[in-house]
N, C-alpha and C positions, 0 to 999 in steps of 0.2 A: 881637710881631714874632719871627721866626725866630731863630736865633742865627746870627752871622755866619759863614761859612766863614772868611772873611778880613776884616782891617782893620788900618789903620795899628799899632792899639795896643789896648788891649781898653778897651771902653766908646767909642772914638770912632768909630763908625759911628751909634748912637743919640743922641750927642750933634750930630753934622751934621744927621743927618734935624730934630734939634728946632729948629736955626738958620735950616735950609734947606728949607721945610716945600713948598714944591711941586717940591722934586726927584724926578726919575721913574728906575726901574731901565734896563735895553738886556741884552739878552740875550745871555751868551757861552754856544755852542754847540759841545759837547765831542762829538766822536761817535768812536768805538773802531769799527774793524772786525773782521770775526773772524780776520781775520792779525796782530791786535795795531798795525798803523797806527792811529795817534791824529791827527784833525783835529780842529783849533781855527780858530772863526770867531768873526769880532767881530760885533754885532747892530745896531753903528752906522757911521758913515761912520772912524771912527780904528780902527785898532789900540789893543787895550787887553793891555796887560802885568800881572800879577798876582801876585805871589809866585814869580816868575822864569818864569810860564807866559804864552805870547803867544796871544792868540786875534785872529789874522789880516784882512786883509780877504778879499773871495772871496766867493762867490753869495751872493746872499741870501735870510736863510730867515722865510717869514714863518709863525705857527702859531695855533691855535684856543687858546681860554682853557682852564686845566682846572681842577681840583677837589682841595679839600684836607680832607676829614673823617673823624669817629671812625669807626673799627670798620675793615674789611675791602669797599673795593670797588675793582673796576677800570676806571679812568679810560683813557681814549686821546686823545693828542693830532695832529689831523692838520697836518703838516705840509706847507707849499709852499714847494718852492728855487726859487730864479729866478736863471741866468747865461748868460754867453755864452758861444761857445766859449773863449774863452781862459782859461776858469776850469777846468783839468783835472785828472784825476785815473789817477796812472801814463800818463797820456800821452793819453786819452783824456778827451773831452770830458766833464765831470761829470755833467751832466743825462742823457746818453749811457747815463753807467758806473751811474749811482742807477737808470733805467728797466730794466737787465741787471742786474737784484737786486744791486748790489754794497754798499748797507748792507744787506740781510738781514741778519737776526740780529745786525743791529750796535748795541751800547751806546749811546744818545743820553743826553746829559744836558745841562740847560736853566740856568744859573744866573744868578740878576740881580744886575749890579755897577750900584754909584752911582756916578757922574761928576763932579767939579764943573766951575765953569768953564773949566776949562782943560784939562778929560777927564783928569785925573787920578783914577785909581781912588780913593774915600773906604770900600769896603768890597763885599764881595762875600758874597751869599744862596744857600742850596739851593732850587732849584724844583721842576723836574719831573725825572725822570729812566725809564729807560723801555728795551724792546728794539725795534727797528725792524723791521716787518713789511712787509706785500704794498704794492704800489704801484696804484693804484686808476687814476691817469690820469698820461702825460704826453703832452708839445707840443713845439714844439723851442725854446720859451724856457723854459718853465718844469715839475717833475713833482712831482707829490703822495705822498707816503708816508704810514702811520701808524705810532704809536709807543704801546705797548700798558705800561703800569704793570708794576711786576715781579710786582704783587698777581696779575697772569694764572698766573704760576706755580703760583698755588693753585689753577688753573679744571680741577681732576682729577676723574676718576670716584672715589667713596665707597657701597659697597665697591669697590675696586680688581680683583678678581675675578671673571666672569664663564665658566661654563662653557660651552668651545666646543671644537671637535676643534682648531683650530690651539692651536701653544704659545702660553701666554702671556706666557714671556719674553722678555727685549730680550736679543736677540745680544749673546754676550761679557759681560752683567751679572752681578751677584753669583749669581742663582739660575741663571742659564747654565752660568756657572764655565769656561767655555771662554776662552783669551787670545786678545785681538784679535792685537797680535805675530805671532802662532803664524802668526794666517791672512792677512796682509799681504804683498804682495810690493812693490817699488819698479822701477821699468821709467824710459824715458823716451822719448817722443814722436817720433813717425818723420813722422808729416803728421797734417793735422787739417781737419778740414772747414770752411768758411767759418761753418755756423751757428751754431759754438762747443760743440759737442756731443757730435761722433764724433772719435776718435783712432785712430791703427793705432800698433803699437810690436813691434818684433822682441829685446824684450829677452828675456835666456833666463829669467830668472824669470817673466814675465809669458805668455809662448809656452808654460810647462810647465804650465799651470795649464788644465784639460778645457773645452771651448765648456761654455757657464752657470755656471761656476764664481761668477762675480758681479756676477751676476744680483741685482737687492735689495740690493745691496752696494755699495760706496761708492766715487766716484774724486776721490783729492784732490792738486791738485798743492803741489808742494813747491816751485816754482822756476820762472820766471815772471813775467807778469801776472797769473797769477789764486792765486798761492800762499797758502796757506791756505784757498782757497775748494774746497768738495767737494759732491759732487753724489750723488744715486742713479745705481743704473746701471739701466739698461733692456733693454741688449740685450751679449752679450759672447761674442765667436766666437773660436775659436783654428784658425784651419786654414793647412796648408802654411810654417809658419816666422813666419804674423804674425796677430797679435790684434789685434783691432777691440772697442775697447768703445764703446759711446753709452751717452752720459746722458741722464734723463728729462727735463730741461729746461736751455737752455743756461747753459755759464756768462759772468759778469757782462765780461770780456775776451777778447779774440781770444787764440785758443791758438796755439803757434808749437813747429815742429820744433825738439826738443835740450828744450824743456822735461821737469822731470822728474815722479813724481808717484807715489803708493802708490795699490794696488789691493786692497779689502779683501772679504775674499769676506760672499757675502749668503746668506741663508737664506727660505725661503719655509711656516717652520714646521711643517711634516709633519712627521709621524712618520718616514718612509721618507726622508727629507731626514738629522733626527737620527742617523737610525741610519748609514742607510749615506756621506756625505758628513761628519760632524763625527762622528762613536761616540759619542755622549753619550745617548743614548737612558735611563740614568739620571737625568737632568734634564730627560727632556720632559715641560711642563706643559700638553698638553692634553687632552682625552678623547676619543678617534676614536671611541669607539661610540655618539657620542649619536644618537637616531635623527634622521633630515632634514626636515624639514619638510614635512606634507604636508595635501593638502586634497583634499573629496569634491567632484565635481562632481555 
């Protein structure tokens, strides 16, 4: 058996289970968003409290079995919520806000408490734990997520290098050397499109900054419904006193005028990108003169 996260006292969670030999775990269900909201749901019909942490009632999440053995693999657990409207999240309908990616990338963790008769916790187990990815189907009762092992962390190209004319660096990283800071502006939301996508903003930081500036670059709000959640950009115009950025896919809340949000400039790895937009053309890692691809007919 595991060792317990939690229990009365040490050694009495294994001494229950040997008294009470067909008691079964219920799943409390920790999930972390990437703004740092922490929801806690209970996996049975009570509220179960734990070491001063409550995991609530609220949708219900039912999940596939997963896998626990030696060495290095990655396991996924799929996931189904199932609520009504009234189970909502920032104001908006939960199964609503989960199918608008709003767990993306958010921290899930599975962990079994034992109950006894009177649902009092007797001890609480590590299970699964895991980052929240793509959503495969929803309905308007219930939608499907998966949740991918951290082991995916390790699912990387070896060797790490491949030569190509784009850089191989990631914007703003150690072999970049360029500060994200540097290329950051903050603005705030003048209208927004109904599909949660496009924005316009007349702030002067964000107005002084040349059409494409960020482009491949990143819009995240800061204040809001969707705070902390940030997107690619796709398309980014600055003409006549107002800028228009679109994201590549919408975000997970409706966005609203007065909201606020950093705009962080993107790179599209050229050499002529490096040089003449960021001057770093010292840290460009890729090779422009490999020859292109070509075939005889």
């Amino acid at each position: 058996m595991k060792t317990p996260i939690w229990e009365p006292s040490p050694g009495h969670l294994v001494a229950w289970l040997l008294a009470n030999t067909t008691a079964k775990p219920i799943d409390l269900w920790t999930i972390t968003l990437q703004d740092g909201t922490i929801l806690r749901y209970s996996g049975t019909d009570v509220a179960v409290t734990v070491n001063g942490d409550t995991w609530a009632l609220g949708p219900k999440f039912r999940r596939t079995r997963t896998t626990q053995r030696m060495g290095v693999s990655v396991d996924t657990m799929a996931v189904t919520v199932v609520a009504t409207d009234a189970n909502t999240l920032n104001g908006v309908p939960i199964l609503r806000a989960i199918a608008q990616d709003a767990f993306r990338g958010a921290r899930v963790a599975v962990m079994w408490c034992f109950l006894d008769a009177a649902n009092e916790p007797q001890g609480v187990v590590g299970g699964f734990s895991g980052k929240a990815g793509d959503v495969p189907s929803a309905s308007r009762y219930q939608v499907n997520f998966n949740v991918r092992s951290w082991a995916s962390l390790l699912d990387v190209m070896v060797p790490g290098d491949v030569y190509q004319p784009g850089c191989r660096n990631r914007l703003f990283d150690g072999r970049c050397t360029l500060s994200e800071a540097a290329y950051t502006v903050a603005g705030t939301v003048a209208s927004a499109t109904s599909d949660r996508r496009e924005i316009t903003s007349t702030s002067a930081a964000v107005i002084a900054k040349p059409t494409g500036w960020a482009v491949l670059g990143t819009l995240q709000f800061t204040s809001g419904a969707n705070a902390g959640n940030s997107r690619p950009v796709r398309i980014h115009t600055s003409i006549s006193g107002t800028a228009t950025v679109q994201a590549i896919y919408p975000f997970p809340l409706p966005i609203a005028a007065g909201n606020t949000f950093q705009l962080i400039a993107g790179c599209d790895k050229t050499k002529a990108t490096c040089t003449t937009k960021f001057s770093n053309l010292a840290h460009f890692r890729g090779e422009t003169f490999i020859p292109p691809p070509e075939s005889i007919a």
